[in-house]
N, C-alpha and C positions, 0 to 999 in steps of 0.2 A: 483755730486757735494755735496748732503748732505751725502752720505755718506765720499767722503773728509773730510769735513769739522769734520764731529763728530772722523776720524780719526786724525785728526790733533789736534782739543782737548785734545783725549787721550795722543797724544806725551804732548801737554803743561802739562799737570795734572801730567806725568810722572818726565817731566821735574823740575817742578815745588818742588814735594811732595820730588824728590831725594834730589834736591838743598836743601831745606829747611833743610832737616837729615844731610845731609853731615856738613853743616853746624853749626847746632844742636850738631853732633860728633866731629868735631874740636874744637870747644867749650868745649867741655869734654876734649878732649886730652890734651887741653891749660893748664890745673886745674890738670889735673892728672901726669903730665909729664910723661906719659911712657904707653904702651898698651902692651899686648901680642898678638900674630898672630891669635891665636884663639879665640880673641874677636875682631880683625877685621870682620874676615871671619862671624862671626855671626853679627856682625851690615848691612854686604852686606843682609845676607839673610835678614834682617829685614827690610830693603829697600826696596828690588824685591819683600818682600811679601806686605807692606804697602801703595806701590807704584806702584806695577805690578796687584796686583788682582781688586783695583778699578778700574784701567785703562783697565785692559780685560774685566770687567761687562759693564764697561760705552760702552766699543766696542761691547760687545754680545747684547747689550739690545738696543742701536742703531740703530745695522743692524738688529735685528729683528722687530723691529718698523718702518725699512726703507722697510724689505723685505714684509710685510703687507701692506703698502702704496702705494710700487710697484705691488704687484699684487690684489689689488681692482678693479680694470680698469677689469683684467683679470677676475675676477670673475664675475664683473659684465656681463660682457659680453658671458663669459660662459652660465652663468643664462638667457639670454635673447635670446642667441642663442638655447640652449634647452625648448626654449618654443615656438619655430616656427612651424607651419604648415601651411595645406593647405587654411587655413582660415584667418590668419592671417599677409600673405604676406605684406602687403602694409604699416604694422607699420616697424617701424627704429630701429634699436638696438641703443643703447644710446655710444654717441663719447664722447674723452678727451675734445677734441679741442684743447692740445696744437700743432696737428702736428706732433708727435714723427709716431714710425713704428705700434704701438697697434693703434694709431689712423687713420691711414693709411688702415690696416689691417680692422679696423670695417666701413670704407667707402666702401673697397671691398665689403663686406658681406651685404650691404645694396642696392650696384646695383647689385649684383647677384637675392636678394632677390627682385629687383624692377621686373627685369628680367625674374623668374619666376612668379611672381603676372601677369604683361602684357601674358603671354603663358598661363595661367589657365584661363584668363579672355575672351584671344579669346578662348579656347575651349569650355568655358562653350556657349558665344556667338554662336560658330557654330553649337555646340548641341540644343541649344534653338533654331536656325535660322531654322536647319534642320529638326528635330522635329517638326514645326510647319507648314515648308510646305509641309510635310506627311503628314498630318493628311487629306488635302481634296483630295489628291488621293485617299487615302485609302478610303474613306467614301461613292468615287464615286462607289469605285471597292466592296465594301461590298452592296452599295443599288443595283450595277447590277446584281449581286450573288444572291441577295434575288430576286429580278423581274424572275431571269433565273428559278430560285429553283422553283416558284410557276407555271411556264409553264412547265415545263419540268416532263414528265413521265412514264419516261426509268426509269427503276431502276439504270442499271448501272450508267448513267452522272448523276441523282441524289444524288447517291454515291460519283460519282468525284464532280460534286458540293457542296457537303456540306463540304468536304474534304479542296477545296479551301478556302469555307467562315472562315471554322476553323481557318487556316495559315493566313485570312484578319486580325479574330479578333485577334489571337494571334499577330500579328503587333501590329496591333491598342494598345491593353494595354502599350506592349514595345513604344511606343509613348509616350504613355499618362503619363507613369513611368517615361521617362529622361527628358517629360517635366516637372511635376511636382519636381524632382528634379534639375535642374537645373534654377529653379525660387527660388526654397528654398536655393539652394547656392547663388544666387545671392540679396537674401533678398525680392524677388519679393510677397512674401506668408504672409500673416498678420492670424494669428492665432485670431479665438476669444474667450474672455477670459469671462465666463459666468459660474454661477453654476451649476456643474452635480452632478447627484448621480450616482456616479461609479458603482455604487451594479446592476445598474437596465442597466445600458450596458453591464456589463457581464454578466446577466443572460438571457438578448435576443441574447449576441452570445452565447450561452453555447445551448440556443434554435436553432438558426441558425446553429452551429457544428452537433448537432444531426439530421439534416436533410441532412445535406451535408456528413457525416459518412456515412447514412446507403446504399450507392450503396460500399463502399469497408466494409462494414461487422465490423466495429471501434464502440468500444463501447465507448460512451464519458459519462463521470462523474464529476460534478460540488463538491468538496469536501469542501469547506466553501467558501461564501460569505457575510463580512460583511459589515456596511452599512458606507460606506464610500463618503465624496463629495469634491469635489476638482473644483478649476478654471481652465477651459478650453476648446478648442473645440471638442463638439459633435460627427461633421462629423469625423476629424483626428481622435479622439480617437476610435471611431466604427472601420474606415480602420484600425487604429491598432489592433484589437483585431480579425476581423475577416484575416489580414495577418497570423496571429501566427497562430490562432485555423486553419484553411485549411491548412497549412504547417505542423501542427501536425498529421493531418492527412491524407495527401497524402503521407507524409513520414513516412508511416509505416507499420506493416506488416499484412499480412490477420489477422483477428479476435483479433486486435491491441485493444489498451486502450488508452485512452486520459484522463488526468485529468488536469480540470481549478480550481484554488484557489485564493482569491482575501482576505487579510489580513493586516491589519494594523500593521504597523512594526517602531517604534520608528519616529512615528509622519508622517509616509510616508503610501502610499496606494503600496502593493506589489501582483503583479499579478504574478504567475508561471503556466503556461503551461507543460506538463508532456506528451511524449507518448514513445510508446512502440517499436519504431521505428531501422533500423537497425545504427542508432547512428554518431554520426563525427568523424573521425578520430581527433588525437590531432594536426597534421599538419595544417588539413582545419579548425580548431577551430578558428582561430585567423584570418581566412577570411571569414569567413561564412555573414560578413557585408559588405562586396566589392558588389559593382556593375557589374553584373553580370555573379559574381562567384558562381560553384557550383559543390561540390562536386563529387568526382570519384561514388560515391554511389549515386548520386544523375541522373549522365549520363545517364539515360533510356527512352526507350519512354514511357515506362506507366505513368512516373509524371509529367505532366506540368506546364512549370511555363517559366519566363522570368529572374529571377537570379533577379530581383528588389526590390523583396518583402521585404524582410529584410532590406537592405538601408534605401528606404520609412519608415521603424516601425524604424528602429532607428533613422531618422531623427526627425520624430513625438515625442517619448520619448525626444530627446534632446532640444526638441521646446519647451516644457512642464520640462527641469529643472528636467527631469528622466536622467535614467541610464537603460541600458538594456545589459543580457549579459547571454551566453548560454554553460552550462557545458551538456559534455555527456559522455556516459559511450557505447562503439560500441556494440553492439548487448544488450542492456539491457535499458538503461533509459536516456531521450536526454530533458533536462527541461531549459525551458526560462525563464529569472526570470528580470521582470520589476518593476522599481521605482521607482516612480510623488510622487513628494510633495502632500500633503491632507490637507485638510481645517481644522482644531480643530473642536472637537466631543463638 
């Protein structure tokens, strides 16, 4: 209808500017008594052009002012639809409210989107649920494992026994991973926010890595550390730093390198990780943060781990208002490079 409307305009404006001329030119003719045909023919064009080019701007500039107005709604909703995940389900995209099919359309997308929030909320619920009444199985079947181990001495069922308790614990961690994430998705987890000296956590894991190195032969080298402090928690930030450094080093190759650097970078504290490792493909680069995913290089039984590690560190970074994120080069240099805001020096 507004577009009507500004079309119907343009007829009056037409109507109107031609009347006025025609008129204008009889006028003249009255006075002149007489015209020739070729001064007709040039007062028409002087019409259609005086008459005709206002009237097509006023229409081009209209419907471009209508077709912006028109699609506002659309963009807005564009914008709000690209900025949904999995964390964010339960907000609304923003409605016309007149009723039209755009606003029909962004009601759909908000019980879809209810839809999904309800299905991530029971999963996380049954992972939490599940997870927590594992854990006293588990704990029974780990303390009768240790009581069996200390009686027991056969060599061989000692063997099998400790075998078992290995696969107890390795559970157990896997517990203890989906439950602490699945508390941290659900907001269950309060961070405390206290002052560290970052410089002096990385250098007891830089001590700790050297210790855990030397059964696979990994030389680990501390290449700057300065003295940086920032708010935050203690305990998270240690598990972050001893996830990376053990992952750098079990993923790597006999007589491997390790290097931790810790540098202040345009007002931020940045930690990179460095080892000598046989590296990510650029496929599994971009999942190397999934929940427990892991690499075709990664598939053996010499490296243990539960696929969680990584999650948890980026969860922690992201708790702490960092960024974490890991470029590698396959058979040459695999470096993690983290980012926490830092207190002013």
């Amino acid at each position: 209808m507004w577009y009507a409307s500004i079309l119907f305009a343009s007829v009056l404006l037409i109507t109107g500017l031609s009347f006025y001329e025609f008129a204008r030119e009889q006028a003249k003719a009255k006075v002149s008594h007489g015209k020739e045909e070729n001064d007709e023919w040039e007062d028409v064009v002087q019409i259609a052009f005086w008459c005709g080019v206002p009237a097509t701007l006023l229409g081009l500039a209209g419907g471009w002012w209508l077709m912006r107005k028109a699609m506002s709604p659309v963009t807005a909703l564009t914008r709000a639809a690209a900025g949904i995940h999995e964390r964010n389900l339960h907000e609304r995209l923003p409605r016309t409210g007149n009723g039209d099919e755009l606003d029909q359309l962004t009601e759909v997308f908000n019980a879809m989107t209810g839809r999904l929030d309800n299905s991530f909320n029971r999963i996380r619920e049954f992972t939490l649920h599940a997870s927590h009444e594992l854990k006293t199985p588990l704990t029974v079947m780990h303390g009768e494992l240790e009581t069996t181990l200390r009686d027991e001495t056969d060599p061989a069922s000692r063997e099998r026994l400790l075998s078992q308790l290995d696969e107890v614990q390795r559970l157990t961690k896997i517990v203890d991973g989906l439950t602490l994430l699945m508390k941290a998705d659900a907001g269950q987890i309060a961070l405390k926010r206290e002052p560290i000296r970052l410089d002096e956590l990385v250098r007891d894991s830089f001590a700790d890595a050297q210790i855990l190195a030397r059964p696979h032969e990994v030389r680990v080298e501390l290449t700057a550390c300065e003295e940086i402090s920032l708010p935050g928690d203690r305990h998270r930030l240690r598990q972050l730093l001893l996830n990376l450094t053990d992952n750098a080093i079990k993923y790597n190759q006999p007589k491997g390198h390790v290097t931790i650097a810790l540098r202040r970078v345009d007002g931020s504290a940045e930690i990179s990780i460095a080892n000598t490792g046989p590296g990510i493909s650029p496929e599994s680069q971009a999942r190397v943060f999934d929940r427990f995913f892991r690499g075709d290089l990664s598939h053996n039984n010499a490296v243990e781990g539960c696929g969680l590690g990584l999650s948890i560190s980026q969860w922690i970074v992201t708790a702490h208002g960092g960024t974490v994120q890991i470029t590698s080069q396959p058979e040459k240099l695999t470096t993690v490079t983290v980012r926490v805001p830092a207190s002013k020096s």
